[in-house]
N, C-alpha and C positions, 0 to 999 in steps of 0.2 A: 382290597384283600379278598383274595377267594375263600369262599362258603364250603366247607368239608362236610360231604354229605357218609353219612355213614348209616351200613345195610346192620338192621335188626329187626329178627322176627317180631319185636313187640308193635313196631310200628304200623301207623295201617289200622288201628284199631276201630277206628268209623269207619261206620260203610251206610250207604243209602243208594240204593237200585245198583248193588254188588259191583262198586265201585269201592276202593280204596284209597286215602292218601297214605302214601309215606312217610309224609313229613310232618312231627307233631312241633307244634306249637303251642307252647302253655300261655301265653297271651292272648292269643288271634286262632284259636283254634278251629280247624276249618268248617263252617258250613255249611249243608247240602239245601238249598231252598227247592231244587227241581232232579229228579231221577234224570240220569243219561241219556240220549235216544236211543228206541231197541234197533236192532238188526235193520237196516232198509226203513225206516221208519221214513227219511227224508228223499229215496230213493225217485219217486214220480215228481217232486218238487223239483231237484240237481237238474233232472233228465228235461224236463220240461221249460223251465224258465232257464240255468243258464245255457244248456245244450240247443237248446229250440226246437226239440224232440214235439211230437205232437203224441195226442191221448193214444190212437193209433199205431204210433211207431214203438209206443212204450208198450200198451199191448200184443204189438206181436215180437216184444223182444221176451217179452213173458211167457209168450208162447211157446215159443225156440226154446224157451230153458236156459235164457243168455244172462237175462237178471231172475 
């Protein structure tokens, strides 16, 4: 049986590193153990180990203004 999600402004009410859930639960109500990652935080990690990017190449994509 499908779950009816339903939009109300009260929901949302925790927040930790300005994130929101929508969906309260008065059981299991959710817990934030770690803030979100900021902006590009993981950006030289992606670039580097799965792309095979080298320190170099990500440096001068920095430079361009590209990331």
């Amino acid at each position: 049986m499908p779950i009816a999600l339903t939009a109300c402004a009260n929901h949302g009410t925790q927040t930790r590193g300005g994130i929101r859930n929508p969906i309260r639960l008065s059981a299991t109500p959710a817990e934030y153990r770690i803030a979100p990652p900021t902006l590009g935080q993981h950006t030289d990690e992606i670039l580097g180990t799965l792309l095979g990017l080298t320190r170099r190449e990500i440096a001068s994509l920095r430079e361009d203004r590209v990331i």
